[in-house]
C-alpha positions in Angstrom: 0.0 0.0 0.0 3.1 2.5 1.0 4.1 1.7 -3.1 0.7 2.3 -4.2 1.0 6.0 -2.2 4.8 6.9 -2.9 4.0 6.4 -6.9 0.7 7.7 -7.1 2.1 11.4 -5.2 4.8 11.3 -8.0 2.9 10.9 -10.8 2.3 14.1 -12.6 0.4 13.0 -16.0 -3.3 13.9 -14.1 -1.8 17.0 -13.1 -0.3 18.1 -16.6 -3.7 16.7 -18.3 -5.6 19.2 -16.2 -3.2 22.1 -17.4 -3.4 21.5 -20.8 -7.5 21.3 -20.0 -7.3 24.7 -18.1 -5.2 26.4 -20.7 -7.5 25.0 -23.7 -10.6 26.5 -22.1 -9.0 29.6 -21.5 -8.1 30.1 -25.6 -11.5 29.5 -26.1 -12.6 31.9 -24.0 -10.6 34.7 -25.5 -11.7 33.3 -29.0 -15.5 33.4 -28.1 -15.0 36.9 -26.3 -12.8 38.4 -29.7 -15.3 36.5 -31.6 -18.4 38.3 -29.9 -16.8 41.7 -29.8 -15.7 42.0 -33.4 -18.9 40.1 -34.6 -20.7 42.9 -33.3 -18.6 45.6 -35.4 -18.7 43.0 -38.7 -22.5 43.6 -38.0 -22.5 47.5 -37.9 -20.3 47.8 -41.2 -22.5 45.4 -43.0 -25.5 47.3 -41.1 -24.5 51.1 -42.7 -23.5 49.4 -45.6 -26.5 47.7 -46.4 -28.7 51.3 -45.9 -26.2 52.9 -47.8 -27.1 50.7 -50.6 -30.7 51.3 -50.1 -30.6 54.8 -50.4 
């Protein structure tokens, strides 16, 4: 049992899986964010465009 414990507080491969987890939700948090914020400006140009056009 004192085996089991010694290599199972030395093993590192959960704790690297979780930081690759942690840092792949965090990019797609900026990309949804940057995503959001520059959808909403894509959506004003085609916006004044579009009445532009009509007129």
């Amino acid at each position: 049992m004192s085996r089991f414990v010694t290599r199972f507080l030395k093993d590192e491969a959960g704790a690297t899986a979780i930081e690759y987890g942690l840092i792949a939700a965090l990019i797609a948090v900026v990309i949804i964010g940057s995503v959001g914020l520059a959808g909403g400006a894509v959506d004003a140009t085609f916006q004044s465009i579009a009445s532009a056009l009509a007129t």
